[in-house]
PyMOL CGO cylinders between C-alpha atoms (Angstrom):
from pymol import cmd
from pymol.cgo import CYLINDER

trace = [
    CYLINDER, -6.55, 5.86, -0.84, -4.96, 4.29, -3.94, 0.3, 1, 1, 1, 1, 1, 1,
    CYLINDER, -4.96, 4.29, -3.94, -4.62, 0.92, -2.37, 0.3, 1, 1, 1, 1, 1, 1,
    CYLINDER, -4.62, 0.92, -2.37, -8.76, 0.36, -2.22, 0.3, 1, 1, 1, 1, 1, 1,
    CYLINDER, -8.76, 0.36, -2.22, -8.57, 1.20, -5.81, 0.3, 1, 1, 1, 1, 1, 1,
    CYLINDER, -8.57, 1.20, -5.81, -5.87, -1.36, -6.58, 0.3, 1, 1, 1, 1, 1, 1,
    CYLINDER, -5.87, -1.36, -6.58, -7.84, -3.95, -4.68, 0.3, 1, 1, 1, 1, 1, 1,
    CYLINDER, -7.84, -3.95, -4.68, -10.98, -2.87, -6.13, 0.3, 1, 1, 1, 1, 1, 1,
    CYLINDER, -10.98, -2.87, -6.13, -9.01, -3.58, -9.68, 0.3, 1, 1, 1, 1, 1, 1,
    CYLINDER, -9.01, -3.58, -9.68, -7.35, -6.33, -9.05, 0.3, 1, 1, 1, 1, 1, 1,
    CYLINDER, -7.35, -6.33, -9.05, -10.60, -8.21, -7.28, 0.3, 1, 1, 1, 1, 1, 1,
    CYLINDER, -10.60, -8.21, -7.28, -12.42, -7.50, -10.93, 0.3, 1, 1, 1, 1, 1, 1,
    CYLINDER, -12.42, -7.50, -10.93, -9.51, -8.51, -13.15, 0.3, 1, 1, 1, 1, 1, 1,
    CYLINDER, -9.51, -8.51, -13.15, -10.26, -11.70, -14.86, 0.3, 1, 1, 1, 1, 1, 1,
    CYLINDER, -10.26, -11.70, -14.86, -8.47, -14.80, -13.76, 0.3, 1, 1, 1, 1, 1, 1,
    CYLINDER, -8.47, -14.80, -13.76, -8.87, -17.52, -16.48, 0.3, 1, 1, 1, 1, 1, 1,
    CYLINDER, -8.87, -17.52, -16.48, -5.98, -18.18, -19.13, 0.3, 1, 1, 1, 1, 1, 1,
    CYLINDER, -5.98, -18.18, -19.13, -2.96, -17.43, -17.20, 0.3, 1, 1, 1, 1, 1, 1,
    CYLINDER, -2.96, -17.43, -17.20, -0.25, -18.69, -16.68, 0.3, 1, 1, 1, 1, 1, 1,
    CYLINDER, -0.25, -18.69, -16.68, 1.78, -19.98, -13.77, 0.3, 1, 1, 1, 1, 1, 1,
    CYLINDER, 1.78, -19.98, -13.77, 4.12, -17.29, -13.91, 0.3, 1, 1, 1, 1, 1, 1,
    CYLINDER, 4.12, -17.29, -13.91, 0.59, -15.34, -13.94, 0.3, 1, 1, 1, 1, 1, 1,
    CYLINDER, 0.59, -15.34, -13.94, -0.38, -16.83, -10.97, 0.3, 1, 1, 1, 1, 1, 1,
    CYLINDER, -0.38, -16.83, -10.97, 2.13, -16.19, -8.69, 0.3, 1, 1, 1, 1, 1, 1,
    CYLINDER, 2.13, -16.19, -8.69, 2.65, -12.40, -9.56, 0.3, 1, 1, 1, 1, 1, 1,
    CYLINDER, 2.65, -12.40, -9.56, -1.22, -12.65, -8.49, 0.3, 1, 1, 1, 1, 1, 1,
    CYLINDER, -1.22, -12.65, -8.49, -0.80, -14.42, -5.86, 0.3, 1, 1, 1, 1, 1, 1,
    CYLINDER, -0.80, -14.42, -5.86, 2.16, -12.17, -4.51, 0.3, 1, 1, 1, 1, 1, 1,
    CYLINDER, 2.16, -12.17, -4.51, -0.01, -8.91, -4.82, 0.3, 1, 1, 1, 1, 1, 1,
    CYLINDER, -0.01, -8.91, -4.82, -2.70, -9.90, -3.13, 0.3, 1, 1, 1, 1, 1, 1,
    CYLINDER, -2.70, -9.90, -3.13, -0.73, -10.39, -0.71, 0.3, 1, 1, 1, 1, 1, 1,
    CYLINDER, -0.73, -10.39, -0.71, 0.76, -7.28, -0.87, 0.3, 1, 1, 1, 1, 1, 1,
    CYLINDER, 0.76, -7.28, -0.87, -2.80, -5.59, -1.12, 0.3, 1, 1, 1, 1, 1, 1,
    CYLINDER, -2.80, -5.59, -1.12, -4.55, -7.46, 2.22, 0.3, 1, 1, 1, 1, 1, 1,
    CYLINDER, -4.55, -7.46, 2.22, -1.34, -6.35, 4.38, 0.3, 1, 1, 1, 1, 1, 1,
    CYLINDER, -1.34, -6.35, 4.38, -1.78, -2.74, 3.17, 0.3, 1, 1, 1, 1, 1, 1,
    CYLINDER, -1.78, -2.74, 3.17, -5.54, -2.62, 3.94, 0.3, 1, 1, 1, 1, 1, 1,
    CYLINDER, -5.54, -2.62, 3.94, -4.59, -4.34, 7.20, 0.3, 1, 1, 1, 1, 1, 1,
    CYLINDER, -4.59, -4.34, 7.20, -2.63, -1.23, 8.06, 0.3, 1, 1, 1, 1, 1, 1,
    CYLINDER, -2.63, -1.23, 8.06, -5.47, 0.90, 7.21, 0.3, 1, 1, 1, 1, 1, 1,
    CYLINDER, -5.47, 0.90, 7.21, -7.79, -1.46, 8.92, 0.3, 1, 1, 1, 1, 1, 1,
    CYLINDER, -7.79, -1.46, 8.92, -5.81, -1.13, 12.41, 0.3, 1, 1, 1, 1, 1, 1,
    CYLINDER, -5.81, -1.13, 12.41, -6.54, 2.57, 12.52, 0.3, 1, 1, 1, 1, 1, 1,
    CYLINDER, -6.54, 2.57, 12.52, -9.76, 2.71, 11.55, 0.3, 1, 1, 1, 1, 1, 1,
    CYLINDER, -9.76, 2.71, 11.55, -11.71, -0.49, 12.39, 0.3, 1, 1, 1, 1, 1, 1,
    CYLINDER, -11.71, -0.49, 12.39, -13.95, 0.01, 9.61, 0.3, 1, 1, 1, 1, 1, 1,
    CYLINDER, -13.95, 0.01, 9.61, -15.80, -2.80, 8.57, 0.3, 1, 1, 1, 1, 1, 1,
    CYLINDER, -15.80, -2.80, 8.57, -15.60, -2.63, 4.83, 0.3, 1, 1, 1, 1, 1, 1,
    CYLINDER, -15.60, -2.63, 4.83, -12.37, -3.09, 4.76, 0.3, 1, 1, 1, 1, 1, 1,
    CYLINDER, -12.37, -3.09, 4.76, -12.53, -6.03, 6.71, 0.3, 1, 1, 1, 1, 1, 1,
    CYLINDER, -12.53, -6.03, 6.71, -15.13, -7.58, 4.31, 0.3, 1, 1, 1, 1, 1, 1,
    CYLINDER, -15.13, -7.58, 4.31, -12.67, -6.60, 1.37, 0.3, 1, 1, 1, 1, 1, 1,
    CYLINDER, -12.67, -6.60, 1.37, -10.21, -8.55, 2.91, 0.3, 1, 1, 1, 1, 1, 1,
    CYLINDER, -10.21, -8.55, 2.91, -12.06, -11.52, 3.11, 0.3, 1, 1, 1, 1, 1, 1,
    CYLINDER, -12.06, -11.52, 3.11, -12.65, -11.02, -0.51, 0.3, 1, 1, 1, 1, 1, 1,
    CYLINDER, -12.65, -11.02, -0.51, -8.90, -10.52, -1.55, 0.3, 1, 1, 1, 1, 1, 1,
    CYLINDER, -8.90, -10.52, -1.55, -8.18, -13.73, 0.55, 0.3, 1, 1, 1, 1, 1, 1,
    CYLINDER, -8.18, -13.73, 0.55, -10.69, -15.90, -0.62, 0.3, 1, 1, 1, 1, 1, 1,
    CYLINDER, -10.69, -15.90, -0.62, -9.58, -15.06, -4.51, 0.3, 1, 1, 1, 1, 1, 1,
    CYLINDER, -9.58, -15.06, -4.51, -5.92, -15.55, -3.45, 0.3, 1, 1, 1, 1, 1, 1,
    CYLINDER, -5.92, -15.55, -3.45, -6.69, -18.85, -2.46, 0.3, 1, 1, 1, 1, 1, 1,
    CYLINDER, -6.69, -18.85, -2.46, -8.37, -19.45, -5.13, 0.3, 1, 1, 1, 1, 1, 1,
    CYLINDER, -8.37, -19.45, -5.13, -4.82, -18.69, -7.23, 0.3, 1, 1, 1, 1, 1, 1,
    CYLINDER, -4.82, -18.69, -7.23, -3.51, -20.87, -4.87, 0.3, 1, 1, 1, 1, 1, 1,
    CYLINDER, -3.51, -20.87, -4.87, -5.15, -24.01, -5.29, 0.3, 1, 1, 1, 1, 1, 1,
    CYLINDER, -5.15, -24.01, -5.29, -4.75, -23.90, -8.73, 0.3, 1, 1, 1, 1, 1, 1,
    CYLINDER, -4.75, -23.90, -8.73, -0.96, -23.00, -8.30, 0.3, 1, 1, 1, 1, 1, 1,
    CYLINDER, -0.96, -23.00, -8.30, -0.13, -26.03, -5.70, 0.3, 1, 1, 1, 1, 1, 1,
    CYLINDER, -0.13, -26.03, -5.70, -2.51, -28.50, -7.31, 0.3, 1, 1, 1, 1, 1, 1,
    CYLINDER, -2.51, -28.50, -7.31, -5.37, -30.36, -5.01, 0.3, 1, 1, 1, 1, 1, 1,
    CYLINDER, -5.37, -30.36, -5.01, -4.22, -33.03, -3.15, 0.3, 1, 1, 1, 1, 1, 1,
    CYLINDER, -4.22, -33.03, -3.15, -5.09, -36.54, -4.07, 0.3, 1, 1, 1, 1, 1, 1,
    CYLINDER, -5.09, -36.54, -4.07, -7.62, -38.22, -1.45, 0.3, 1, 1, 1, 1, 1, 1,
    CYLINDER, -7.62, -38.22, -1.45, -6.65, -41.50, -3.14, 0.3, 1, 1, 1, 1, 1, 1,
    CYLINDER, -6.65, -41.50, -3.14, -3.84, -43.63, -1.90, 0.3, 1, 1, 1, 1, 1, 1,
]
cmd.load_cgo(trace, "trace")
């Protein structure tokens, strides 16, 4: 299972300094990491990987804020 390792890596990996360019490649393979789980996930309805998921998301949209900017509550 080389993908829970990859997650497992890339949900450690420091995400300060980068760039935007940065961002998006991060962005893109977490992505690519919570779809692969979700495979995994269909067949064995195990719960971890459900929570790992939530993980993964919650950091992508973390990327993803900072990426799109927040939107202004002013006029």
């Amino acid at each position: 299972m080389d993908i829970l390792k990859e997650a497992e890596e890339f949900e450690k990996a420091k995400m300060s300094n980068m760039t935007t360019s940065d961002r998006v490649t991060a962005s893109r393979e977490a992505k690519r990491l919570i779809l692969a789980i979700n495979e995994i996930y269909k067949e064995t309805k195990d719960t971890d990987l459900m929570d790992l998921m939530k993980r993964l998301t919650a950091k992508k949209k973390k990327i993803e804020v900072r990426l799109k900017g927040r939107p202004d509550s002013g006029i």
